[in-house]
C-alpha positions as CSV (number, residue, x, y, z in Angstrom):
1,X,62.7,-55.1,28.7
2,X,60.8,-58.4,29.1
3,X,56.8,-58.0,29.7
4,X,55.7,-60.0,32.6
5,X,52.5,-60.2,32.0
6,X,51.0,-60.4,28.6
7,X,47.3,-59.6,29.8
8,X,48.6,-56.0,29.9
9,X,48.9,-56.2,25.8
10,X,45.7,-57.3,25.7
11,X,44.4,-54.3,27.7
12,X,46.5,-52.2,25.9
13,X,45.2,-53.5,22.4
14,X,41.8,-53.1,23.7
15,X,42.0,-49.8,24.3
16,X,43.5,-49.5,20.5
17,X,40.4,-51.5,19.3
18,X,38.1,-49.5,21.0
19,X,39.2,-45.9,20.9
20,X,39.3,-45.8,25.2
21,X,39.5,-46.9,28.2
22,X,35.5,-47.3,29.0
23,X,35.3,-49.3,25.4
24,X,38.1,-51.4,26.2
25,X,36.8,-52.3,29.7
26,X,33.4,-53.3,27.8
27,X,35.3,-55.0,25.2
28,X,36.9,-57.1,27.9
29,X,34.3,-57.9,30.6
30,X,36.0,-55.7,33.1
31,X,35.8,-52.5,35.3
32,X,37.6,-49.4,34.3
33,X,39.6,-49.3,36.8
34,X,41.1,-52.4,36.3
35,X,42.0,-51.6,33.0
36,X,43.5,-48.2,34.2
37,X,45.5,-49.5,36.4
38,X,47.2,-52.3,34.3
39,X,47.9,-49.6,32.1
40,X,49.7,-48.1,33.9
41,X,51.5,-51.1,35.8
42,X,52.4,-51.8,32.1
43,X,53.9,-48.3,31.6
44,X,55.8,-49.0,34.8
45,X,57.3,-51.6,34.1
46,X,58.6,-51.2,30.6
47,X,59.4,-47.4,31.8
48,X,58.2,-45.8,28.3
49,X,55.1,-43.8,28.2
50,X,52.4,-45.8,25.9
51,X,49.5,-43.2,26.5
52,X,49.0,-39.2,27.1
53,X,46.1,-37.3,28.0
54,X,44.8,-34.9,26.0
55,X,43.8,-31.6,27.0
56,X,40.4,-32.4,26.9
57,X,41.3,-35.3,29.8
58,X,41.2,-38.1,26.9
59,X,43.6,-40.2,27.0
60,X,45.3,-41.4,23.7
61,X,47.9,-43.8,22.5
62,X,51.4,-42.3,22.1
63,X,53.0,-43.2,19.1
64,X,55.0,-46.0,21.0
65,X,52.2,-46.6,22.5
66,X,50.0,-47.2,19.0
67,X,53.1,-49.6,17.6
68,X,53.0,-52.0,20.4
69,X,49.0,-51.9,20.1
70,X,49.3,-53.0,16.7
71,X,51.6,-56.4,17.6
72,X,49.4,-57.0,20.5
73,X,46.6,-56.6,18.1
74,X,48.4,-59.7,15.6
75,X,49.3,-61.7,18.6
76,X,45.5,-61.4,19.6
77,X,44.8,-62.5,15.9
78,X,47.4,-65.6,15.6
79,X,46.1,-66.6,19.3
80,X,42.9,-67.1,18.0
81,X,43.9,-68.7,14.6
82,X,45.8,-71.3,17.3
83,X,42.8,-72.0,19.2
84,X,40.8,-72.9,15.9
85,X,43.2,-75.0,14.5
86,X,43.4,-76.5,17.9
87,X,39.7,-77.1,17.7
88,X,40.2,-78.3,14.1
89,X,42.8,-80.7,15.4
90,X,40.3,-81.9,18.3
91,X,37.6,-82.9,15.9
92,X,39.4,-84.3,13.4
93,X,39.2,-88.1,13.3
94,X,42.0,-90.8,12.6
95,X,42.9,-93.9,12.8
96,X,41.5,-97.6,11.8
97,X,38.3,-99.0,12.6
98,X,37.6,-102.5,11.6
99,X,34.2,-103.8,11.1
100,X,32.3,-106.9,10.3
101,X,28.7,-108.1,8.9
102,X,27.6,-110.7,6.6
103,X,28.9,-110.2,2.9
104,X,25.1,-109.3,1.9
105,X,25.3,-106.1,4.4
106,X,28.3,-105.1,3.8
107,X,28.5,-105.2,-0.1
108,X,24.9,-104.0,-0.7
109,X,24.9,-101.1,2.1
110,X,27.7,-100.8,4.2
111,X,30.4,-99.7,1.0
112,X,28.6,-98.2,-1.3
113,X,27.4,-95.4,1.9
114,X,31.1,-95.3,2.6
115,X,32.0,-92.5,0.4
116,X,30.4,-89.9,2.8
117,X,32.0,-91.0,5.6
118,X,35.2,-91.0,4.1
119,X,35.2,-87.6,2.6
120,X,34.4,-86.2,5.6
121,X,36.7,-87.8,7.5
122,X,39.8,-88.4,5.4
123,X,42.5,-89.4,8.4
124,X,40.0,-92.7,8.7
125,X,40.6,-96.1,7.8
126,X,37.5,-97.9,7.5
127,X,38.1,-101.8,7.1
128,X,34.9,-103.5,5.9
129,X,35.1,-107.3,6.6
130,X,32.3,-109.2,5.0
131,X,32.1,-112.6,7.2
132,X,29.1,-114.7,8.2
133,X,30.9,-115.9,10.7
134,X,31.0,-114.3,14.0
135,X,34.2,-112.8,14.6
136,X,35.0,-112.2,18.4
137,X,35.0,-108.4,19.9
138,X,36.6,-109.5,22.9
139,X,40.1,-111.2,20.9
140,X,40.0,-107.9,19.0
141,X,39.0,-109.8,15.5
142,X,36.9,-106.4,14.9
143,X,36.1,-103.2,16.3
144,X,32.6,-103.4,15.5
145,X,30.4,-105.5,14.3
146,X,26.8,-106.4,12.9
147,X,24.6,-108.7,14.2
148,X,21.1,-109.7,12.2
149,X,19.6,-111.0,15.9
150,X,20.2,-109.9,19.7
151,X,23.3,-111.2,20.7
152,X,23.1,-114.1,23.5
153,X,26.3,-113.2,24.6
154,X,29.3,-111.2,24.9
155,X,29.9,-110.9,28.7
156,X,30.4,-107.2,30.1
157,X,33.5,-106.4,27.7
158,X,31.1,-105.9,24.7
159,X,28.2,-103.4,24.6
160,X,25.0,-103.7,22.3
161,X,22.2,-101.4,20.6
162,X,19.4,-102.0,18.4
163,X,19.8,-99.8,14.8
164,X,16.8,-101.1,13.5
165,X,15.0,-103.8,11.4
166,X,15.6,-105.2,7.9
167,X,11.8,-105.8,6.4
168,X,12.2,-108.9,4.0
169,X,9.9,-108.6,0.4
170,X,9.3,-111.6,-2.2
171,X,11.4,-110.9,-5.8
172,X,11.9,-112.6,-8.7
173,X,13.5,-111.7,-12.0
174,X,12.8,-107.8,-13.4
175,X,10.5,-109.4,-16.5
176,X,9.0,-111.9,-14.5
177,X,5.5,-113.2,-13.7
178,X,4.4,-110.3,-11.0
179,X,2.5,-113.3,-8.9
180,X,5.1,-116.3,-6.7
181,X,6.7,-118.4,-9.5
182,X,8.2,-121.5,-9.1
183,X,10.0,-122.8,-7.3
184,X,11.4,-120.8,-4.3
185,X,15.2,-120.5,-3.6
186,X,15.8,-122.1,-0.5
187,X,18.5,-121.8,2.1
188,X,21.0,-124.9,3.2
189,X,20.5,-127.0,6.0
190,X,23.0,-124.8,7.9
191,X,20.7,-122.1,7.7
192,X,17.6,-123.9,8.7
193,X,17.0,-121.9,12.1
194,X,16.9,-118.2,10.4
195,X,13.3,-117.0,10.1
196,X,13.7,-116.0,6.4
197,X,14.9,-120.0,6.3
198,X,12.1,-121.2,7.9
199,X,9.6,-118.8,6.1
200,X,10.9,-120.0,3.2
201,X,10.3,-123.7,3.9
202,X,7.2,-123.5,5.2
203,X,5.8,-121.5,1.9
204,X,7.8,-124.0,-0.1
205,X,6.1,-126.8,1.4
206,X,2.5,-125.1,1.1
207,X,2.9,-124.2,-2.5
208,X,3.8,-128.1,-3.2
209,X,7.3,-127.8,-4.1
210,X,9.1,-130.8,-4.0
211,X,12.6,-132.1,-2.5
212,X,14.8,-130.9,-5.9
213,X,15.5,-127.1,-6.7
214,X,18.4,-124.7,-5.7
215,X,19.4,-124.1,-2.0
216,X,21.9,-121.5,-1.6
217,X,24.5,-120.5,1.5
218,X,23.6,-117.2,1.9
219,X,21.5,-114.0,0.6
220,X,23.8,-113.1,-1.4
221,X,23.8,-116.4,-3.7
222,X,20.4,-115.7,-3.5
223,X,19.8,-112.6,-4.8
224,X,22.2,-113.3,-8.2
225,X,20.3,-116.6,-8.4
226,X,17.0,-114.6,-8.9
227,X,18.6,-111.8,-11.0
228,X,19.7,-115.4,-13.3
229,X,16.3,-116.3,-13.5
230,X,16.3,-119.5,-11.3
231,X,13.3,-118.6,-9.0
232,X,12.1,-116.5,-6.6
233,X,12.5,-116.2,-2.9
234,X,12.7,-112.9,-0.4
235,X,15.1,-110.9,0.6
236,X,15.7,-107.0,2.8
237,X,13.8,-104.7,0.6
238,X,16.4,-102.0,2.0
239,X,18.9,-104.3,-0.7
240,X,16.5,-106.0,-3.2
241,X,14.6,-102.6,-3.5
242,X,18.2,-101.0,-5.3
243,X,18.8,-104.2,-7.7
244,X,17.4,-103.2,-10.8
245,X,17.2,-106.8,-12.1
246,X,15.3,-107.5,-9.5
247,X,11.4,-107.5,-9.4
248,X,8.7,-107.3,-5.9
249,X,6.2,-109.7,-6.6
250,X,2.9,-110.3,-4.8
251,X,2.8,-113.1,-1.9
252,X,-1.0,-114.3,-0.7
253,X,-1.6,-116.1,2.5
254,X,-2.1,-115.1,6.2
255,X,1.9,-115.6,7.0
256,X,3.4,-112.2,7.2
257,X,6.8,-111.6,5.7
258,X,10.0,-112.1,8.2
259,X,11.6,-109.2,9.6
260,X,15.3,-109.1,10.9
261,X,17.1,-107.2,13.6
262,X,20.1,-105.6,13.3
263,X,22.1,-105.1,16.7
264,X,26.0,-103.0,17.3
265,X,28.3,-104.7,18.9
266,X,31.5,-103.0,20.2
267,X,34.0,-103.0,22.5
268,X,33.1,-101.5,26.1
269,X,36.6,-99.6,26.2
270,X,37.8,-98.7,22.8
271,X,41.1,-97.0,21.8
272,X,40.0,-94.7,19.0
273,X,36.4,-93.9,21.0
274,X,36.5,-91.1,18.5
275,X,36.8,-92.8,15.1
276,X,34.5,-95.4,16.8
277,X,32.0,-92.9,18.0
278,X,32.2,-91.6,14.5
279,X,31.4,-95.1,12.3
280,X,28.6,-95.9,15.2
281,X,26.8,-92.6,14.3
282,X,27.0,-93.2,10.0
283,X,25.5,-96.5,11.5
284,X,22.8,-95.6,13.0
285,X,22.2,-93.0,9.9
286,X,21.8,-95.8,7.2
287,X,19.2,-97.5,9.2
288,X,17.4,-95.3,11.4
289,X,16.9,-94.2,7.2
């Protein structure tokens, strides 16, 4: 005999969970009369009698009755196992999400904060592409990347946000003088129109530094140059600050120190919105912190 309707077993292992029909119909959300009369459209249909009543008018499960209770009862338990590891399944995050930032972000910050991320979500691929060039969004170079200014462009197929702000600090060599030695790092000619660049120029120029010294490509170069003992020059405290060979030391004068933003790009439709939703929000963790 094939049950038609398997809403009936779930009556039925209601009223098995809670002793009657009244508790069952509580248990459920339902009147009793509902439940009494599935009952007995269950009886009905399977033609074998599931409950009795009792000389005191209680009605109780027959032993049939109490067998067929009891697998409705394990159904009820592997349906809800199912639905969890449905849920499980919905949450869980795959796949590969590429992104990209200058080599100084994403060797000082982005990997080392990685391990988090990718212990709690082990189906993830995280692809960290250090590049100070600006790979394109839109020709699917990356899935996401950093910016350390507002984007001028990247049409409606690209989407932006502020994280936050990288504060820059003076440093020199951990053993150092603690006031500006000479001479300052300075940046190439290629990176004359960053404000750490032209911070860095101007104070150069003020302190009477001459033509000669070390320029370097990037803050990266930078920061080893210091930690080598070749100068001084200032870098994101968020970075410097972690560098034990590295040293704050104290800048006079009424120019304040250079801060940087740092804007998310990503696509405006994305594949994988859930790995991408998932790197966005670790994003916005490590510098909202």
């Amino acid at each position: 005999m094939q049950i038609r309707n398997w809403y009936d077993l779930q009556i039925l292992a209601a009223v098995r969970s809670g002793g009657s029909i009244a508790a069952a119909a509580r248990l459920l959300g339902i009147d009793q009369t509902t439940v009494g009369r599935r009952l007995n459209a269950l009886q009905e249909g399977t033609g074998v009698n599931l409950l009795v009543r009792t000389g005191d008018r209680r009605l109780v499960l027959t032993p049939a009755g109490e067998e067929v209770a009891e697998r409705a009862l394990a159904m009820e338990r592997e349906a809800i196992a199912a639905s969890a590891l449905l849920g499980e399944q919905r949450q869980r995050v795959a796949g590969t999400v590429r992104l990209t930032a200058v080599p100084m972000l994403v060797n000082r910050i982005l990997a080392p904060a990685a391990v988090p991320l990718l212990s709690e979500h082990p189906d993830l691929t995280l692809e960290l592409i250090p590049e100070n060039r600006d790979l394109s969004l839109t020709r699917r170079e990356a899935d996401l990347a950093l910016r350390m200014a507002r984007p001028e462009s990247g049409g409606s197929a690209v989407k932006i946000r502020k994280l936050g702000a990288l504060r820059y600090d003076a440093y020199g060599p951990n053993g150092g003088a603690t006031d500006t030695p000479a001479p300052w790092i300075l940046f190439e000619d290629a990176m004359a129109h960053l404000p750490h660049a032209r911070w860095l120029e101007r104070r150069a120029r003020r302190d009477g530094q001459g033509a000669g010294g070390l320029r370097v490509g990037d803050a990266e170069t930078a920061l080893e140059a210091i930690a080598a003992g070749l100068g001084c020059s200032i870098l994101p405290a968020m970075i410097a600050d972690q560098d034990h060979r590295l040293a704050a030391i104290a800048v006079t004068g009424a120019e304040p120190l250079p801060e940087r933003e740092v804007w998310l790009l990503s696509h405006a439709r994305q594949p994988n919105a859930a790995a991408i939703g998932v790197v966005t929000a670790w994003l916005e963790g490590l510098f909202r912190s």
